[in-house]
Every structure is written in structure tokens, then in C-alpha cells.
C-alpha positions in Angstrom: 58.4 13.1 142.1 55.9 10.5 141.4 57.6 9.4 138.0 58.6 5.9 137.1 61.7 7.2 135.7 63.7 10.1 137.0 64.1 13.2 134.7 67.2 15.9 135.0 66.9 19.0 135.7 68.5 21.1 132.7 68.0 24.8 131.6 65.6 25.6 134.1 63.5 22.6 133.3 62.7 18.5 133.6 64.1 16.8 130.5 64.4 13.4 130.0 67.7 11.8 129.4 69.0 10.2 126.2 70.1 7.1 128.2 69.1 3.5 127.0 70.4 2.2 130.5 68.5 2.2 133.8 68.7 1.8 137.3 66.0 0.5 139.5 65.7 2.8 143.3 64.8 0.4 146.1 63.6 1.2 149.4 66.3 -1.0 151.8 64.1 -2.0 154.5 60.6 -2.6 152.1 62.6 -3.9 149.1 59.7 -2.1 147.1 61.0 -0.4 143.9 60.8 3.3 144.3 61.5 4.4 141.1 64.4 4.2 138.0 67.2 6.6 137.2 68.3 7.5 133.9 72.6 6.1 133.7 72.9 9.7 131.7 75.4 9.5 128.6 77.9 11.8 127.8 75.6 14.3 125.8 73.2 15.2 128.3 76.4 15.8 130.5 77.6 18.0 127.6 74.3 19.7 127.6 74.2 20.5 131.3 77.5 22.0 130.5 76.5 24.0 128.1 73.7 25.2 129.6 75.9 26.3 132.7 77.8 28.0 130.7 75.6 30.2 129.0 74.4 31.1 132.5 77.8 32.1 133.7 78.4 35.2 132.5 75.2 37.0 133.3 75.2 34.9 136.9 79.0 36.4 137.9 77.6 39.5 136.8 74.7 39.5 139.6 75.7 41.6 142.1 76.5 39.4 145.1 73.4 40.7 147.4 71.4 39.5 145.1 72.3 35.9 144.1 71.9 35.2 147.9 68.5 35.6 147.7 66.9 32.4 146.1 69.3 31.1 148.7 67.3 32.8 151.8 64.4 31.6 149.6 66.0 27.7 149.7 66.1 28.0 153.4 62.3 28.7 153.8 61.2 26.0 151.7 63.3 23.6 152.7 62.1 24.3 156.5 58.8 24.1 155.0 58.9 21.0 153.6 61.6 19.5 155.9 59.1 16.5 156.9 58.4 15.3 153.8 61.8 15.3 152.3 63.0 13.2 155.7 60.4 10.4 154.7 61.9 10.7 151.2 65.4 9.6 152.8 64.3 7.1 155.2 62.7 5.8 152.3 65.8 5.5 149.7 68.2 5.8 151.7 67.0 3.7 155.1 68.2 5.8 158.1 65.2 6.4 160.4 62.8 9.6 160.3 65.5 11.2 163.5 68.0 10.8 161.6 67.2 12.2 158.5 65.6 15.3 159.8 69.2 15.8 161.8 70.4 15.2 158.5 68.2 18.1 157.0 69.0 20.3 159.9 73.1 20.0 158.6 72.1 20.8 155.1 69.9 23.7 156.0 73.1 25.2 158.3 74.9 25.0 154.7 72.7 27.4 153.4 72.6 29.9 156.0 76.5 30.2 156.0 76.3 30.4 151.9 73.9 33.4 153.2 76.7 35.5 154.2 78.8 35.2 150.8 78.9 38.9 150.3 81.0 39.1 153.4 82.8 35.9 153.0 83.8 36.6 149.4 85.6 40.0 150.4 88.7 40.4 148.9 91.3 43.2 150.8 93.9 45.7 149.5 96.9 48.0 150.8 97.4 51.7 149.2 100.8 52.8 148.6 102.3 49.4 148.4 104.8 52.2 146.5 104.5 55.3 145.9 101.3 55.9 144.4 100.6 52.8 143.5 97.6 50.7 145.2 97.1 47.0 145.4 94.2 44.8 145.5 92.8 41.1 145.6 89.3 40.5 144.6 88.0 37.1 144.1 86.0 35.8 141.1 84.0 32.8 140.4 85.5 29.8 138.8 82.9 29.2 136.4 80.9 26.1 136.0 81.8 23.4 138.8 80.2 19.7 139.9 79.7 17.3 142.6 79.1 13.9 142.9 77.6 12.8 146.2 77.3 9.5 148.1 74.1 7.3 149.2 74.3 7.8 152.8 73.5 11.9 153.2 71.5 12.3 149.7 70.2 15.6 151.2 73.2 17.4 153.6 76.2 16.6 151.0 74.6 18.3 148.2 74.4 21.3 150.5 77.8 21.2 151.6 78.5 22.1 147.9 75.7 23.9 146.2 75.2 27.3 148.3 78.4 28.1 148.2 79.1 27.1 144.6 76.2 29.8 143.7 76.1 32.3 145.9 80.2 32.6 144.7 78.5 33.4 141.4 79.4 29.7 140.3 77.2 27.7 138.0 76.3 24.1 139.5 76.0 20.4 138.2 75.2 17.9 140.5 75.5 14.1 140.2 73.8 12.0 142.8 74.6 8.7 144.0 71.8 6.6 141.7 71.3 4.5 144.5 69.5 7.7 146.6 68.1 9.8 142.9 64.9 10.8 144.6 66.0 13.5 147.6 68.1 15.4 144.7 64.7 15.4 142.4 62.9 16.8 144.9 65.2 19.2 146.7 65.6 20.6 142.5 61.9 21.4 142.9 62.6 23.5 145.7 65.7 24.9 143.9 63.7 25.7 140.8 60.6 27.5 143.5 63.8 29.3 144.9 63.9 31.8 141.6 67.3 30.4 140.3 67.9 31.4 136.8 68.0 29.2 133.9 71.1 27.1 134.0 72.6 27.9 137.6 71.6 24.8 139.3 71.4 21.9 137.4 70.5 17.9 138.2 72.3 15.0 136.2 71.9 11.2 137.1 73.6 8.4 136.6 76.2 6.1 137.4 79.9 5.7 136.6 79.6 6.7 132.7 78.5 9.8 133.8 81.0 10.8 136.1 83.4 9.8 133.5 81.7 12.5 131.2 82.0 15.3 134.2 85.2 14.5 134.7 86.6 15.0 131.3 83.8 17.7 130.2 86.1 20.4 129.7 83.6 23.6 130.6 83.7 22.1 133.8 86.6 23.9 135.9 86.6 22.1 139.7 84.9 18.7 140.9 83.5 18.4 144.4 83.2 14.4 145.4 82.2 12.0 148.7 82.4 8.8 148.5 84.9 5.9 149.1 88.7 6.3 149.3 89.4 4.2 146.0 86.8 5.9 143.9 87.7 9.2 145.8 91.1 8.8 144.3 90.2 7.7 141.4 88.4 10.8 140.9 91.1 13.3 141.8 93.4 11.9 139.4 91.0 12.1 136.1 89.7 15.4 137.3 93.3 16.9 138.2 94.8 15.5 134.7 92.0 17.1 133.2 93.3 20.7 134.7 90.3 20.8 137.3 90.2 21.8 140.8 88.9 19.1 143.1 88.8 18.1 146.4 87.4 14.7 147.1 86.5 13.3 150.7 87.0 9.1 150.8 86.4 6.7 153.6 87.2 6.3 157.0 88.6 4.0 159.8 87.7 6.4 162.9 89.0 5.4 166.2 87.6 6.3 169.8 89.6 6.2 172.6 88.3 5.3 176.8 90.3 6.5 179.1 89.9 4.6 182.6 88.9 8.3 184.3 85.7 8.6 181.0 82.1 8.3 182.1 81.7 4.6 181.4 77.7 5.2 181.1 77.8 8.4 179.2 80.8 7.6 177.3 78.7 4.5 176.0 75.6 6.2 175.0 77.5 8.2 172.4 79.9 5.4 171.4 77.2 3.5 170.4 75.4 6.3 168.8 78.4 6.6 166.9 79.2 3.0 166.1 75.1 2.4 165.0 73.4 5.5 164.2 72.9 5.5 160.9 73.5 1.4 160.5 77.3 3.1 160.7 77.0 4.4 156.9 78.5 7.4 157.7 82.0 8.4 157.1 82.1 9.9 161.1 80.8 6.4 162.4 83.5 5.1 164.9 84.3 2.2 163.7 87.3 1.0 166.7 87.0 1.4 169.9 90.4 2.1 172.1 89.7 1.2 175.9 92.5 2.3 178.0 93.9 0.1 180.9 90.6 -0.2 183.8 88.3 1.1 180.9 88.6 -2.1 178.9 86.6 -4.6 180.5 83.1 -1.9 181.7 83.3 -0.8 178.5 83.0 -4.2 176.6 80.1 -4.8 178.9 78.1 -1.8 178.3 78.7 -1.1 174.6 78.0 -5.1 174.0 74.4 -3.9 176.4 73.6 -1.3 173.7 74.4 -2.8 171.0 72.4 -6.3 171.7 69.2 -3.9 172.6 69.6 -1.3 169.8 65.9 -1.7 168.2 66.3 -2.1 164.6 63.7 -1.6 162.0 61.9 0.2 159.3 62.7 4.5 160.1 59.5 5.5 159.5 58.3 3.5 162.7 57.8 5.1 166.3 60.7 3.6 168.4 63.4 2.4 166.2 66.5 3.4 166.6 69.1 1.9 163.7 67.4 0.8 160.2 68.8 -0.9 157.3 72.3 -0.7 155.5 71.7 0.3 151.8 71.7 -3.0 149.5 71.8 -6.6 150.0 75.5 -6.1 148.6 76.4 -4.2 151.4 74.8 -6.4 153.7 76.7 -9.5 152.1 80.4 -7.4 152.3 79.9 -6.5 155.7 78.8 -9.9 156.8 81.9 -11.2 154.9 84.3 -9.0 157.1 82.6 -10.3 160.2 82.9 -14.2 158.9 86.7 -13.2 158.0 87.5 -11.5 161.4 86.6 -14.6 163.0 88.2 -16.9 161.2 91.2 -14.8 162.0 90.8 -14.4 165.6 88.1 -12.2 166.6 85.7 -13.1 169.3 82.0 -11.9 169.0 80.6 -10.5 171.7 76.8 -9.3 169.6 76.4 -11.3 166.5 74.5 -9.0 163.9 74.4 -11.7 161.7 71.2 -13.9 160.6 68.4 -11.7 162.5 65.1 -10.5 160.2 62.7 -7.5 161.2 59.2 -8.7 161.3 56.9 -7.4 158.9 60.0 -6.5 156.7 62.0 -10.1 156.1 63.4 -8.3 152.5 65.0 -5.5 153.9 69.0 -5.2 154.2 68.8 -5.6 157.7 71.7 -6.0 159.7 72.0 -5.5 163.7 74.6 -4.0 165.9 77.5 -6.7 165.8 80.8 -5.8 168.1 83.8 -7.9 167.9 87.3 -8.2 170.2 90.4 -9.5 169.8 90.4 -8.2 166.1 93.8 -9.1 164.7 95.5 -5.3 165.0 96.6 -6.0 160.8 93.5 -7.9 160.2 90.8 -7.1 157.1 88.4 -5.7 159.9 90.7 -3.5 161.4 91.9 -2.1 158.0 88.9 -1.7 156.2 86.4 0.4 156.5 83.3 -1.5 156.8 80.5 0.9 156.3 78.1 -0.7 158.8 76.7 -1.1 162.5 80.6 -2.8 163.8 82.1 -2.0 166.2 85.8 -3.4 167.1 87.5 -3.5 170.3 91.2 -2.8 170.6 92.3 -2.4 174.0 95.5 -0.5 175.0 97.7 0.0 178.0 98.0 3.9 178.1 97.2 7.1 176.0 100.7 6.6 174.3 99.7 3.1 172.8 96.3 4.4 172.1 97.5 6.9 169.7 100.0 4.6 168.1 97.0 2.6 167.2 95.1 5.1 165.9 97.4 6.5 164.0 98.4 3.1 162.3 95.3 3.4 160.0 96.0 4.6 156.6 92.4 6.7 156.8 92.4 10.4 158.9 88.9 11.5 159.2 88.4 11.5 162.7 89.5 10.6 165.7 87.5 10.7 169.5 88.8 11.0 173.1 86.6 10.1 176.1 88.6 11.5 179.6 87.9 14.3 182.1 91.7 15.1 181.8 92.0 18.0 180.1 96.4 17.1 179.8 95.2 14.0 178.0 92.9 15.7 176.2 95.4 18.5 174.7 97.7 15.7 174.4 95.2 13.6 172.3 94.1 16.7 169.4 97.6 17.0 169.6 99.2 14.0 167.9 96.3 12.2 166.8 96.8 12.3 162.9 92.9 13.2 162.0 91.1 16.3 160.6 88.4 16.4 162.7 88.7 15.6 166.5 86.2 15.1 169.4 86.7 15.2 172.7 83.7 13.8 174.4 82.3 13.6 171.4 81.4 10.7 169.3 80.8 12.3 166.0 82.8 15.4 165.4 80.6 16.0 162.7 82.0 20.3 162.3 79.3 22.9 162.0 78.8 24.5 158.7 81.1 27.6 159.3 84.0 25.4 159.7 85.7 23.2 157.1 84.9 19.0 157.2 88.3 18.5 157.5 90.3 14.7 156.2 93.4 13.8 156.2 95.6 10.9 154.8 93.5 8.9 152.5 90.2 9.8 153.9 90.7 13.3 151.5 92.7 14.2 148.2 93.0 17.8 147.4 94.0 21.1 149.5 90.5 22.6 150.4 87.8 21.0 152.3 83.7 21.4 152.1 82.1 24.1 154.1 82.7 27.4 155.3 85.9 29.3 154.1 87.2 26.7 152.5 83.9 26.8 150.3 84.6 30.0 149.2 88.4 29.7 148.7 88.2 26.4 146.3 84.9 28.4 144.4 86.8 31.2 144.0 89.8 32.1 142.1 92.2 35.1 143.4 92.9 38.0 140.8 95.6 40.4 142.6 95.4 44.1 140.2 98.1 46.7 141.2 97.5 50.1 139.7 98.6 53.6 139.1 97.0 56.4 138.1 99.7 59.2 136.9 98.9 62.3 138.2 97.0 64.6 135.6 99.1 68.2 135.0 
């Protein structure tokens, strides 16, 4: 964008908010300041609305075929610009260049389901459900709708929402983490090169006052929300007692398991892929590690390896593979938990504590740390931390395994490493999480399926993505009719 403060993107156009308060953007591994977001009031929420809702009537009226096409439009510019918008998230967010371009990749999948909406929005029917009388469900738009996205994917979690919200025939709001303003600016100038008409997409930032004004805004009909499990709830509850739909993903405590028969080598490469890559800001990061029986002491060993030679550093720089968690807050919490888990009990086998990067001793830098020997109701082991720890929690068989990763109160996801396919089944059977990997050390699903949650990592009924998408954007009329006969 350029600008030294952030403007929304209302009614087709960049206006400046009405707020007095503002928020400085800082790059995590430079410390530089970026930018500053507007903390948007209540009116320019109000005016979004509005604006939405003026739009509504002749948007549900597009025939379906043809609101998909700024969408196929969306796809081609976002590919076209993919590079520059992954230097835009390194940048404000701090993952490294990979990573953020995987991260586009996601989003861009988003888009290409939202594609097919004229299929996936297909009601059915049944003639002669009696005599002479037929019966049909069609589904319609809800009307306007909102999300309000995390820090830690400012690019793919706006597109879990958005194509689907539109291509429904939906008009869309969305609220930004204010920490990460600068990727939603600029994928809004792609929205507005897309063709969308006035009002259909809209960008509102700002912080908690703002979400309070989404929330109770009453031309808003369903909330979409990431973020963490107390705010997640939080949400819910103010949007739901305001009679809106919402569905609202919160943290995560994900567990891995090691069987003795796993790939020790392979089985490490991903775990700490999982555990690090992304500084372990992402709500799929495996944050405990389950070694079964033999597995427990080889796989200490090699995930300590990876972890003490991870390179950290700034993203945009050849080679590095793990960059900075988002504020020196975060860095401070997560340090905290560490300090606490030892005073507890917890032995340290890689201390990510007290290291700088050279070049960049301002940045929130924090390196790979694992711990073991956790206390099983310690702070570590019941928090989710939100950063490059790992904790080990060793178990005598698959049975005890489970147990302990059922005993969290999150159920976002859940990993089994074996080449038993009985454990395996027996594994994605019991384990209580939505989204399962076998082998796999983020079971991040693809756009055509649902990101599923469960327990306190989700409140609501109908996940992001895929058919779920288009059931919570959609609202079922069912019309039975007879025609009398005529003479």
C-alpha cells in the first residue's frame, strides 16, 4: 500500500476511518514500523454494513454463473502477484518467503473450490411427494456476513471465508488481525481489479472495539472467526445472543504419537516441521510429542538434532528455515511457560531461550526449544503455547497414548506415526480430534474438505471450507406446490 496509515475498503473504494486511535504494524524480525491501522469505531462498521446491504439484493440476484467470475478473475491475479504478496507476509507477519508462498498456495485452493458454487449450491427435489404435489429445496444467501482472522495466516484464512461467502451470493466484511493489516490491503486491491461490485467485498480494521461493533451490528446475519479458544468463545456467545450464525475455530494442544515400528528419521523430519515451521504459530503445530515404548529414547535424540540445528532468521533470507514469533509479548509468554515448566519438573533438552539473529538483535526471535519430563497437568502441557516447543510425553502402548491425547481440553488435531495399518484404524478411531494424520505431521485438509475442530478448539456446527462453506452461507427454503389441474 505504501500509506502511513491504512485505509478501508468501503463502497467499492479506500476511505479513511473515523478512528482517533491507532495501531503501529511492525515487521517481527526488523522491528521496523511498517505502517499504522485505523482501531475503526462503530460507525464505519455501520457504514460497511450498510453498504453490504444495499448490495445484497442486486448481488443474490446475479445469476450464480456469473458471480463466480471475478472469482476466476481473483485466482489469476493472485497467481500473478503471488511473490510479492509472500514478501508482504514474511514481512508482517515473520514466517519465511517458503512458507508464505505454501501459505498463498492454500488460499488460492479456496478460490478454485468457491469456483464450482453453481454446482455446490444445488438444491434437489422429489415430484409427487403426493399426489400431484412436488417438493423442492433451493438454497439462498444469508445476506451480509463477516470474518475476523488471526495474525498467523493473514492471507489463506481470509480465503477460507470470502469465496465462498460471495460466490453464495453473500455480501462480505472482513476484519483483520491489526497486528497483520497489510496482506488484507493488498489482497482488497486485487479484489477490487477482480470486477466485484460496489459493496460485495468490503475491508474494516481494527481491534477489539471493532469486533464488538460486528458483532452486535444487526445487518450482519453470521460471523466467521480464528483465533484463540477464549476470544473464540467469547465471540460465539455475543454473536449467537445477537441471533447470528457463527462458527468460530480457537486454539490447539495437538498431539503426535511414535510408534516403536515409525520411521525414526522420516518420522522426525516432519515432527519437527510441524513442531517449528512457522515458529509453531499455527493452530496445526504439534505441540506434544507421544513416543511409544522403544520409540522414546531415538526419537528424543533426533528431534532434540533438528531442533538445535533449525537455522533461524529473517524469511526473506536464502536458507532459513523458522523466523520470528509475532511480538515481543509473545516472545515473553512463551518464554514464561518454558521458565514455568522447569520450575515444575521439565528437563530441557534445546534451550530456545536467550539466542539473537545477527544483523537482526530486535526481532522476536525465539529458537526451537523441546522439553521432557513435562508435568502431564502442568501449564505447558495444558496450554497452548503458540511457538517453536515441543514437549515430550512418553507412553507405554497405543492405549496410554490415546488416553493422553485425549486428556487435552483442545481437539484440533491429532498425528499417528506407525506402518501398522491396525494401529493406525485404531488411532483415527478413538482419538477425539477433527482433523487426523497418519504419517502426517500437519493434517492441514485440502480446500474441498471442511477444517474440522472439535472440543474447545471450535464453537459452532459448521466448519470453514468446502461444503460446509456453502451450508453455513446458505440458508435452506423447502417450497411444496400444486398446481390444480385447469378444466
Amino acid at each position: 500500500m505504501g500509506k502511513a496509515i491504512l485505509e478501508n475498503y468501503v463502497g467499492g473504494a479506500w476511505r479513511a476511518s473515523g478512528a482517533t486511535d491507532h495501531l503501529s504494524v511492525t515487521n517481527p524480525a526488523t522491528a521496523e514500523v511498517l505502517t499504522r491501522v485505523p482501531v475503526s469505531t462503530a460507525a464505519d462498521v455501520d457504514e460497511a454494513a450498510q453498504c453490504a446491504a444495499e448490495a445484497a439484493s442486486e448481488w443474490r440476484r446475479t445469476p450464480v454463473t456469473e458471480r463466480v467470475q471475478p472469482l476466476f478473475r481473483l485466482k489469476q491475479l493472485l497467481e500473478a502477484n503471488i511473490e510479492d504478496l509472500a514478501r508482504t507476509v514474511t514481512n508482517e507477519c515473520g514466517k519465511t518467503y517458503a512458507e508464505a508462498v505454501g501459505e498463498l498456495r492454500r488460499g488460492i485452493e479456496n478460490v478454485e473450490v468457491a469456483c464450482g458454487a453453481p454446482s455446490l449450491m444445488q438444491g434437489y427435489n422429489n415430484e409427487d411427494v403426493a399426489r400431484g404435489i412436488d417438493e423442492h429445496m433451493f438454497r439462498q444467501p444469508v445476506g451480509v456476513v463477516a470474518a475476523i482472522t488471526p495474525f498467523n495466516f493473514p492471507a489463506m484464512i481470509p480465503l477460507w471465508f470470502l469465496p465462498y461467502a460471495v460466490a453464495l451470493g453473500n455480501c462480505f466484511i472482513l476484519k483483520p488481525s491489526e497486528k497483520v493489516p497489510i496482506t488484507s490491503a493488498r489482497l482488497f486491491e486485487l479484489l477490487d481489479q477482480a470486477g466485484f461490485p460496489k459493496g460485495v467485498v468490503q475491508l474494516v480494521h481494527g481491534a477489539k472495539e471493532t469486533v464488538d461493533a460486528l458483532l452486535d451490528q444487526p445487518t450482519i446475519r453470521a460471523v466467521s472467526f480464528v483465533g484463540s479458544t477464549p476470544v473464540a468463545k467469547y465471540v460465539y456467545q455475543r454473536a449467537t445472543a445477537n441471533g447470528k450464525r457463527a462458527q468460530c475455530q480457537g486454539g490447539a494442544k495437538n498431539a503426535i504419537v511414535v510408534m516403536p515400528d515409525a520411521d525414526i528419521e522420516a518420522t522426525t523430519q516432519v515432527a519437527a516441521e510441524s513442531a517449528f515451521g512457522c515458529a509453531g504459530q499455527r493452530c496445526l503445530a504439534a505441540s506434544v510429542a507421544i513416543p511409544v515404548g522403544d520409540a522414546a529414547r531415538p526419537f528424543a535424540e533426533a528431534i532434540a538434532a533438528a531442533a538445535a540445528t533449525r537455522r533461524v532468521g529473517y524469511g526473506l533470507e536464502d536458507g532459513v528455515q523458522m523466523g520470528p514469533v509475532i511480538t515481543p509479548e509473545s516472545k515473553a509468554r512463551i518464554e514464561s511457560l518454558i521458565a514455568g515448566a522447569c520450575r515444575d519438573s521439565a528437563r530441557v533438552l534445546v534451550d530456545g531461550r536467550g539466542k539473537q539473529v545477527k544483523k537482526y538483535e530486535r526481532g522476536n526471535f525465539l529458537h526451537p526449544t523441546v522439553l521432557e519430563n513435562a508435568k502431564p497437568d502442568g501449564e505447558i502441557l495444558r496450554t497452548e503455547v503458540f511457538g517453536p516447543v515441543l514437549s515430550l510425553l512418553p507412553a507405554r502402548d497405543l492405549d496410554e497414548a490415546i488416553a493422553l491425547a485425549n486428556s487435552a481440553s483442545y481437539g484440533n488435531m491429532a498425528c499417528l506415526f506407525t506402518s501398522s495399518g491396525a494401529a493406525a484404524r485404531e488411532f483415527r478411531y478413538r482419538v477425539a480430534a477433527g482433523n487426523i494424520g497418519i504419517n502426517v505431521g500437519v493434517a492441514a485438509p485440502m480446500a474441498f474438505f471442511p477444517f474440522s475442530g472439535w472440543k474447545d478448539s471450535f464453537f459452532g456446527d459448521l466448519h470453514g471450507q468446502g461444503r460446509h462453506a456453502v451450508e453455513f452461507y446458505t440458508e435452506t427454503k423447502v417450497v411444496v406446490e400444486r398446481w390444480p389441474s385447469q378444466g
